[in-house]
N, C-alpha and C positions, 0 to 999 in steps of 0.2 A: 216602280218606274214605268212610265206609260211608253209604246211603242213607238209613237208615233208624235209627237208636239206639234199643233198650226199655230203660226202665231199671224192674230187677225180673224177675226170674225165678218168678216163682209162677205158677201155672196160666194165668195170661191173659198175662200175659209169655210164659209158656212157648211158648202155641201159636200167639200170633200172630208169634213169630221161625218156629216151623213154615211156615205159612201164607205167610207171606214168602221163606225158604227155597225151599219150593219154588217158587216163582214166582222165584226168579232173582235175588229185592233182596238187593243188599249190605248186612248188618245187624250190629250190633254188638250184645250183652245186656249190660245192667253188673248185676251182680247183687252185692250190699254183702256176701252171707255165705258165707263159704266150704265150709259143706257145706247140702245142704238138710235143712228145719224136719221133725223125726223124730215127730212127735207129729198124731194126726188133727185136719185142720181141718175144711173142709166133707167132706160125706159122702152125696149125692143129686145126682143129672143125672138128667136128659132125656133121652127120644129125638131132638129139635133138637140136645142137645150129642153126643150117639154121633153123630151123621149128620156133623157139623162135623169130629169126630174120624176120621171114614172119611173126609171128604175130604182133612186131613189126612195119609192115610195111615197112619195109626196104632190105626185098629179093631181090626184083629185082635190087637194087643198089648193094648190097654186092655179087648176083651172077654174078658180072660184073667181082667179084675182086679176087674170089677164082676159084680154079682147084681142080676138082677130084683127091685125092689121089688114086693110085693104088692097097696103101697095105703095109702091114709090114711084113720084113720076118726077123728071128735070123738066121745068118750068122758064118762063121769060118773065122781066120785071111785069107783065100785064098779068100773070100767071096761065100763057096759052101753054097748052104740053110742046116741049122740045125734043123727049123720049121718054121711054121708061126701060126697065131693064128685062122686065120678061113678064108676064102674065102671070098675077097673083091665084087666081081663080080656080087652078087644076085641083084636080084630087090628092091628098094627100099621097106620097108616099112613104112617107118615114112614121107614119100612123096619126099624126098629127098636124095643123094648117102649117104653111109656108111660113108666116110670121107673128107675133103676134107683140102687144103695148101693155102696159102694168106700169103701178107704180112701187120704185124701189124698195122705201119702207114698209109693205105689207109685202112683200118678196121675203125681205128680211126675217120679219117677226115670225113666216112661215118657218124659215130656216133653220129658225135658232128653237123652236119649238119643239122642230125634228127632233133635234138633239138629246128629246127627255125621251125617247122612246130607247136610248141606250145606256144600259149599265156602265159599261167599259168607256163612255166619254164624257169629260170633262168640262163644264165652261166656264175658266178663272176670268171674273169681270174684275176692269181696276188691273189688269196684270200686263205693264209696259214693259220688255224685254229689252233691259240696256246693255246686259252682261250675258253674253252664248253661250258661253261655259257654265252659266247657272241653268241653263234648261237642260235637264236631265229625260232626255230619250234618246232609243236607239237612230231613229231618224226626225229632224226639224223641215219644216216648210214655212217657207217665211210666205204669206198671203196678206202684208202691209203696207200693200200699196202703192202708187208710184214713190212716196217719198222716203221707201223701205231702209229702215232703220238697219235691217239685217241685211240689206244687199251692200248698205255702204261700210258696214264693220265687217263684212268678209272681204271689203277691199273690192269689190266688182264692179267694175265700172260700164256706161250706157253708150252702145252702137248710136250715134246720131243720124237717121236718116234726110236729115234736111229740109224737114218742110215743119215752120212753125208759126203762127199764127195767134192772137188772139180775138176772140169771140164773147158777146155777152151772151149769156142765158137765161133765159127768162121761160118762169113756171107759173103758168096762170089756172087757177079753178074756177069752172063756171057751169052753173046749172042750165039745162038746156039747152037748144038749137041756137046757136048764135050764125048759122048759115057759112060757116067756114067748110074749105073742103074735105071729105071724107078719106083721101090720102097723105102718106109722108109727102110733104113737097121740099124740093130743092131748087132753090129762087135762084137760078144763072144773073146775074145782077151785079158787073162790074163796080157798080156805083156803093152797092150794100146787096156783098150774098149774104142769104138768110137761107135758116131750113124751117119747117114746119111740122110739127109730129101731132098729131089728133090723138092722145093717148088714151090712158083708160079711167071712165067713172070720173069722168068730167075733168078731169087733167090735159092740158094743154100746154105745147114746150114750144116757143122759138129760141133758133138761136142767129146772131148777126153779126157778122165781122167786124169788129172795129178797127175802122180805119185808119190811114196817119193822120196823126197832128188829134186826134180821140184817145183819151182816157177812161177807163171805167168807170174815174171817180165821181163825172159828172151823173155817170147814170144812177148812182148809189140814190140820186133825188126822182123817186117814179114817175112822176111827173114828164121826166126825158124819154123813161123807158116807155110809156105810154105813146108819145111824138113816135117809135117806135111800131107799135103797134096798129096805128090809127089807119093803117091800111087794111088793117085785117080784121077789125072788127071797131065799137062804140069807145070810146073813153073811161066810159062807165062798166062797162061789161065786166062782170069776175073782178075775183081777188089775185093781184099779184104777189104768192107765196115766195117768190126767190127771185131777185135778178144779179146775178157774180158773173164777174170775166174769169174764162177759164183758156191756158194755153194750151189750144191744138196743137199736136207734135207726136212725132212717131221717133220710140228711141226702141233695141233690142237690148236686154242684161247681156254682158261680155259671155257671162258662164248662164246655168242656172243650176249646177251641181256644184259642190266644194266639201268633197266629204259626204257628210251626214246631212249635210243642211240642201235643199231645194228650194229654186224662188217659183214662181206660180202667180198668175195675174198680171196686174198691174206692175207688181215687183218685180218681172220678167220683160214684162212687154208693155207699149203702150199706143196708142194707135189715133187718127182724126175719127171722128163718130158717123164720118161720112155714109158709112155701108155699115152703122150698128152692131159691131163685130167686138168691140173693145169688151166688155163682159162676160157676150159668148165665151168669147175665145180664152176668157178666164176657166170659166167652168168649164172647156172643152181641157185645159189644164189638168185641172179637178180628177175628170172622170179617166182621164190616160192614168196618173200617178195614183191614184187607189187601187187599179186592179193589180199595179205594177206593185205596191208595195205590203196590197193582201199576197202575190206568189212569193215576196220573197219571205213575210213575216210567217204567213201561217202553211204554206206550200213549199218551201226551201229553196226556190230560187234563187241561185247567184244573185250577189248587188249587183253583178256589171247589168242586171237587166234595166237600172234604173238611170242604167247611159242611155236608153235606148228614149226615154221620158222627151229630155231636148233633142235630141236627134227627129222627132216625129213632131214635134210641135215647132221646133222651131222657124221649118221650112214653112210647113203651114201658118202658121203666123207673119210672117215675111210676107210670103204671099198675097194676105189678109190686108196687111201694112200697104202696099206695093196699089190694091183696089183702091184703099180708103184713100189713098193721097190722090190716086188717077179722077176718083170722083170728086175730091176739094178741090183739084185743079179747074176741073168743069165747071164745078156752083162759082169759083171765082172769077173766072172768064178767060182763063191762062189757056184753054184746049177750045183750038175752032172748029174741029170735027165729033162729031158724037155718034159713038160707038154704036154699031146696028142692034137694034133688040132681039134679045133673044126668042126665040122659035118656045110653043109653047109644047112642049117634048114627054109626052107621059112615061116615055122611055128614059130622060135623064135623071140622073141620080142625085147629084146635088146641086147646089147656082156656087158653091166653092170649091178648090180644087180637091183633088183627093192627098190623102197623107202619101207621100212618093217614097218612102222606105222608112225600113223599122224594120217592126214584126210581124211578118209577112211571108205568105209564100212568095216562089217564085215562076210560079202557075201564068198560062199565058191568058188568063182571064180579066177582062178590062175594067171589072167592077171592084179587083182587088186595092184595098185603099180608101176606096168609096162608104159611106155607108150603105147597110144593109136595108135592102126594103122594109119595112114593118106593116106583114099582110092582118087584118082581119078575118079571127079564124074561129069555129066553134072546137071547144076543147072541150071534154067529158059535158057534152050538150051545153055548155057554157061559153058565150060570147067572149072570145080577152082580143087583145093584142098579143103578136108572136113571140116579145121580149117577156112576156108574164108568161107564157109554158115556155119557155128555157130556162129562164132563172137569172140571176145576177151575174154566174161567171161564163164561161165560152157554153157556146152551146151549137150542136151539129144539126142541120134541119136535113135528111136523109128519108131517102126510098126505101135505105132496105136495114135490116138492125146493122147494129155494131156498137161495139163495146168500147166506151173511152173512161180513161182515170177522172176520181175527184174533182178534177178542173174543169171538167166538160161534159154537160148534161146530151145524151142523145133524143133527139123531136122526132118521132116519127110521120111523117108525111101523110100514112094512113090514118094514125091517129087523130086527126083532124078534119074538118070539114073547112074548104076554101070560101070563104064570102063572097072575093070580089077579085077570083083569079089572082091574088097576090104571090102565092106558093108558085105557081109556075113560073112567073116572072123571076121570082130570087132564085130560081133553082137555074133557071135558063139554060133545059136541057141535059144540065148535069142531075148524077146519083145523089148528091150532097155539096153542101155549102157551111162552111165553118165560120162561123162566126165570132168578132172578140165579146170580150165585158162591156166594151166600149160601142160596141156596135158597128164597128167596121169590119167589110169584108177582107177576111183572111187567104183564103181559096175556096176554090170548089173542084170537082173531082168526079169522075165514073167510079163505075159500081169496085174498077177492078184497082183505083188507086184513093181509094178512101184512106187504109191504111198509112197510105204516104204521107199523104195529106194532114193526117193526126199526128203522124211521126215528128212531121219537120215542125209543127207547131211545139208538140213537147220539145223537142231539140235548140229551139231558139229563145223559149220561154228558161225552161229547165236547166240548159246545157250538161245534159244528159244524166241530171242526179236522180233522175227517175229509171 
């Protein structure tokens, strides 16, 4: 019997069987379709989800497959800038750029490829989960969807935030300079908002509200969807691979716990593509509930630690939610004021908020919640990023030794050479900075409460079976 069952193979399926994988869980995937969805879905990450994906172990394949995005700016029907939200351009800190574009089906094939680098994980193609009491593990994650099969047989029903909309999409390929802009745009355009995404390896995505008294059906003929286009480039230009109406809306799952079973993704959450967060925030799912259910499978953690799963995400997803609608209200012309741009801050930590409770100290440190920098560092004469000498689980980056369990690798400060000042920064000041799996700031600490510091992490992790 495997530990662990997803059922769903899509990007957040995909990479928390990764994630588990390598940690050793026995896992099984049910995945209902037997080849994977060939047409682009989402098409924007973060540098939070590139860092997930190097820990992972799969950076260097997925940086084959994505491009630096340049930026997002709010535009007028002429396309003059109206603002933008803050300066794409700084130096990394999270070890990787600010954002970046791909396309979803070579995301995928990356994913599911992972998957063979693990003995202990499973992936049943063809395997549609209609009966729960047939999936035999100790814990299930339903990752299927919005239209989750398993969140509506556990009975749990969707928080409706109120804002819904339809939108056509349209996915266009084209070789070359066709003179389009080099950022995401968002068309403020009472008449017809529209977004603009400049994606990767010649992919190209608008997307256009449809209005009242508009139907999709008409656009099913390209010909319309083209009339569509003709502002942004020739008639002729590229091939149009996909045009579907898709409803924008923002709903939260009632629960995302019920026993054994876990929702994650889209079957959790669902959000407008406004501020590109909808998949993130999937995989940001992913990487909380794997480390949460490597302590309790193979480290003895309590379950109750996997109340702690929606408790931390949930907020932050709300949040998320709360952005994405603030910004469709803008591109649709509902908000007369537009929000001042942000300051270009080599001091801040992230453009979203931080996780506001969980598992956490209670240290009066402002970074806790945040993620952690990730400096550029020479390790044994060797170049890495700081997430590669810690390791996959918690790891303590420290001035002076000290000794912590299994779950917690200690970095010594000496032991490394700084590249580009990043080590002081994350230290700021303090002896030690603890770090999760996940890459958030847990506390930090002088030399004389480091011990605390590890303590109260075991203690709220553990609940003291350690």
């Amino acid at each position: 019997m495997p530990q662990v069952a997803i059922i769903g193979c899509g990007p957040v399926g995909a990479l928390l069987a990764n994630l588990l994988g390598q940690a050793g869980v026995e896992t099984a995937v049910h995945e209902a379709s037997l080849d994977e969805y060939p047409l682009p879905r989402a098409c924007h990450l973060d540098a939070e989800i590139m860092r997930i994906f190097q820990g992972a172990g799969l950076s260097d394949q997925i940086g084959k497959l994505v491009e630096p995005s340049q930026g997002m700016e709010f535009v007028d029907s002429k396309g003059e800038r109206l603002f933008t939200y803050e300066d794409f351009e700084r130096s990394p800190i999270l070890g990787w750029c600010e954002d970046y574009v791909f396309q979803q089906p070579q995301l995928d094939r990356v994913l599911r490829e992972g998957l063979e680098r693990f003995p202990d994980v499973e992936l049943i193609l063809g395997s549609e989960v209609t009966d729960l009491d047939s999936v035999d593990a100790q814990f299930v994650v339903a990752c299927d969807g919005a239209s989750s099969n398993t969140r509506r047989n556990l009975g749990i029903g969707l928080a409706d935030w109120g804002f819904d909309q339809y939108w056509l999409v349209v996915d266009l390929m084209l070789d070359g300079d066709a003179g389009l802009p080099p950022v995401i745009q968002q068309v403020c355009d009472a008449d017809r908002p529209a977004t603009y995404v400049p994606s990767a390896h010649g992919h190209h995505r608008w997307e256009f509200r449809l209005m009242d008294g508009e139907s999709h059906e008409e656009y099913e003929d390209h010909r319309r969807v083209r009339e569509l286009l003709r502002p942004w480039l020739s008639d002729d230009a590229g091939e149009i691979v996909r045009a579907a109406a898709y409803r924008f809306h923002a709903v939260v799952a009632e629960r995302w716990r019920d026993g054994r079973f876990l929702l994650a993704g889209d079957a959790a959450h669902q959000m407008p593509p406004f501020i590109g967060q909808g998949m993130c925030s999937g995989i940001r799912d992913a990487a909380n509930l794997a480390w949460k259910l490597k302590s309790v499978l193979q480290y003895a953690a309590p379950e109750t630690l996997l109340d702690s799963y929606e408790m931390e995400r949930r907020s932050h997803v709300e949040r998320c939610i709360a952005m994405s609608i603030e910004a469709g209200r803008i591109v649709s012309g509902e908000v007369s004021e537009f929000p001042a741009p942000d300051a270009n801050d080599a001091e801040r930590w992230s453009r979203l908020p931080p996780l506001a409770e969980g598992i956490f100290s209670s240290g009066p440190d402002e970074r806790i919640g945040h993620q952690a920098r990730q400096p550029r560092v020479l390790a044994s004469g060797s170049p890495a990023l700081l997430d590669d000498v810690g390791g996959p689980d918690w790891y303590l980056l420290s001035r002076v030794p000290r000794q912590t369990g299994n779950w917690c690798e200690t970095v010594l400060v000496d032991d490394l050479t700084d590249l580009d000042g990043g080590l002081d920064l994350l230290l700021a000041g303090q002896a030690a900075v603890l770090i999760r799996p996940d890459r958030y700031v847990f506390g930090s600490a002088n030399e004389h409460s480091i011990g605390d510091l590890i303590a109260a992490a075991e203690r709220l992790v553990f609940g003291g079976v350690r």
